[in-house]
C-alpha positions, 0 to 999 in steps of 0.5 A, a space after each residue: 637338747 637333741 639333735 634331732 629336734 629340727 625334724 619338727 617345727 611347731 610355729 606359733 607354739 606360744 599359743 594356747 594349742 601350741 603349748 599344749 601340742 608341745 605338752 603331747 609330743 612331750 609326752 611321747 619324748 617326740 623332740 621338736 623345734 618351738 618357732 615363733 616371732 617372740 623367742 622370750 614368749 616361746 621359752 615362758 610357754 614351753 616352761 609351762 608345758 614342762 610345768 604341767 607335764 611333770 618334767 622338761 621336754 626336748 626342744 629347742 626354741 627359734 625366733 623367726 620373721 613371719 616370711 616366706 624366705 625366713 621361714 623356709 630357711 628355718 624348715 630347711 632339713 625339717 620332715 614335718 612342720 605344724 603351723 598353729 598360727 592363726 586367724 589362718 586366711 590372714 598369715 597361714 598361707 606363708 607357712 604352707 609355701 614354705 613348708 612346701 619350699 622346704 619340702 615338709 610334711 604339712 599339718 595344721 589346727 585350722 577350722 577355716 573352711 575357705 583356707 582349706 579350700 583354698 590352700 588344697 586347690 593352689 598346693 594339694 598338686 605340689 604336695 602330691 608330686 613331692 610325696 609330701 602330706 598336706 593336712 589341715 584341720 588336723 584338730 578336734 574341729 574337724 577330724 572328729 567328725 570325719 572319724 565319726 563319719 568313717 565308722 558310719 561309712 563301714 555300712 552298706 548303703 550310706 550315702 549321706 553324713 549329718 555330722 553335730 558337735 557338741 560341747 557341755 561347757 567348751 571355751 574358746 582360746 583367744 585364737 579360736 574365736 577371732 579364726 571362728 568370727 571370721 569364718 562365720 561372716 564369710 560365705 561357707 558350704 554344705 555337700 548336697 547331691 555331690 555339689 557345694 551349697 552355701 548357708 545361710 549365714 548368722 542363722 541358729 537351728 533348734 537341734 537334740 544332742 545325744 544324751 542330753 535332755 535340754 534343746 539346744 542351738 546349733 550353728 553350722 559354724 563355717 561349714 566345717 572341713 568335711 564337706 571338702 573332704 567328702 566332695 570328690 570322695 565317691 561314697 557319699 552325696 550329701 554331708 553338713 556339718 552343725 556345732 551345738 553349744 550353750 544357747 547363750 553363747 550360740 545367740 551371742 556368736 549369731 549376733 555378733 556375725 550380724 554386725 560383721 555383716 552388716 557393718 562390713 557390707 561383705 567387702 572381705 578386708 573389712 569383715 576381717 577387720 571388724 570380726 576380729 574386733 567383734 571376736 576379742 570382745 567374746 573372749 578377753 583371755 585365754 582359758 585355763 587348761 581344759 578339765 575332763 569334768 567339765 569340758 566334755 563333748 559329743 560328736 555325733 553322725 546321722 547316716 542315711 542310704 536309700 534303705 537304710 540308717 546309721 547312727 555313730 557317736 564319739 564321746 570325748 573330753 577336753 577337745 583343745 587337749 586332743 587336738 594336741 594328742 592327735 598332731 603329735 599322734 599324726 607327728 609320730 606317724 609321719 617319722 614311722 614313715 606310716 602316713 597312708 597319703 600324699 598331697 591334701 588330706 584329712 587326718 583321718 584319711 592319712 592316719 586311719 580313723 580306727 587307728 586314731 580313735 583306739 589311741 584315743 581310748 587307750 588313753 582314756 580321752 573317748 569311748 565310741 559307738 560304731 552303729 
């Protein structure tokens, strides 16, 4: 294998999303490092996404402890490291320590709004300092919705971001559930009049999806990442984040946060517990790889200023396979040396929203409505 492949660490590339990162950076002959706690299940996972790739990708495979000394000891002479692993608030932290300890570039897949906060106030600075890029929800969820809402932003007299995700017949991997279970028991926020404001939790809203005719049922899913993102951004004031689905398993996830709640009376190791367990009876197994048929999306963004109103939209396909299309896009920037920022960022901010998106339709995964 190359000698270069230590440059990349991908952690947790046994995972659903990490073979399918594996599968991008594969593609583009971008060598990496498959790192996990199970060498044997590594290799079996980047056999498959050899398999459905059509021929073998470059990488070498390393088992590690899940601690901050071993792993850093592994990032040592590494320019970027992917953390997949996941629910994040449990076992996310020990990587962002290290990868900063072993002075790395950061990515992450997280949707969890309170692990980005966090992680932003306790290492952003660090980051910065180093000249290294902390970014996180660096995944379908939520640098979509930034790309949409950047194309509203290139009008005048836009202060304000409603962004929606829908999905026709997404389904969650295993991961994704337990990280979206938790997320939604715990308190989560929106931007209005430059000041975070808390949900209400397990409430479902009547909302239009673009181009669709059916109603649907909407969430605001954890907060999403762009509330953060835009709270010390001077363009905009107010910004909330919903996801749309099929109703029945939108009633089902709003149920079962009840439980949590309920059961857990907030003390958060319980509610930890207790969605985890509530998550795995939602999603039993993983899915099969996503079909671009049938595992379609829309993100959509309602901008308002005091005169005038914006409507964007990106229209996409196959949101897990994207998400592996956009860290090995973010992977191939970093190397270029073409990252446009340092310490915690939003891709869309480090990579150009227009960048990412014209990528994105030259290979074939969206068309995209600027307003």
């Amino acid at each position: 294998m190359s000698s270069t492949a230590s440059e990349i660490i991908v952690y947790g590339a046994s995972g659903y999303t990490g073979k399918l990162i594996a599968e991008s950076l594969g593609r583009r002959n971008i060598p990496f490092t498959a790192a996990g706690r199970n060498a044997e299940r590594i290799s079996k996972a980047m056999a498959l996404a050899s398999e459905r790739l059509g021929r073998a990708i470059d990488h070498e495979v390393a088992e590690v402890p899940h601690d901050a000394a071993s792993l850093t000891s592994l990032f040592n002479g590494a320019r970027i490291v992917v953390n997949v692993t996941g629910p994040f608030a449990r076992i996310g932290e020990t990587v962002v320590k290290a990868a900063l300890e072993a002075n790395c570039n950061y990515l992450d897949t997280t949707g969890e709004q309170d692990f980005i906060f966090d992680m932003e106030k306790k290492y952003s600075d660090a980051f910065r300092a180093r000249g290294l890029l902390q970014s996180q929800a660096c995944a379908y969820m939520w640098t979509f919705g930034a790309m949409a809402a950047e194309l509203a932003l290139e009008h005048d007299d836009i202060d304000s971001i409603d962004l929606m995700y829908s999905s026709d017949r997404g389904v969650p991997s295993v991961a994704s559930t337990r990280s979206f279970m938790r997320m939604l028991a715990c308190p989560h926020y929106y931007l209005a009049d430059n000041e975070l404001v808390e949900w209400e939790r397990a409430k479902l809203f009547d909302v239009n999806i673009p181009d669709s005719m059916t109603t649907f049922r909407a969430s605001p899913w954890g907060g999403g990442a762009e509330p953060g993102w835009y709270l010390k951004d001077d363009r905009v004031r107010n910004c909330r984040v919903m996801i749309g689905a099929q109703n029945e398993l939108m009633e089902q996830v709003r149920d079962g946060v009840r439980q949590i709640i309920d059961r857990s009376q907030d003390d958060p190791a319980a509610r930890d517990t207790i969605a985890y367990a509530v998550a795995d009876a939602i999603t039993l197994e993983e899915p099969q790889k996503e079909d671009p048929r049938t595992h379609r999306c829309i993100i959509s963004c309602h901008a308002r200023g005091t005169t005038h109103a914006v409507t964007t939209k990106i229209i996409l396909h196959s949101a897990y396979v994207a998400t592996g299309e956009l860290i090995a896009m973010g992977c191939a920037d970093l190397l270029a040396g073409k990252s446009k920022a340092v310490g915690c960022s939003s891709a869309v901010r480090a990579f150009g929203h227009r960048r990412l998106l014209d990528e994105f339709r030259e290979n074939g995964f969206l068309t995209y409505l600027a307003g």
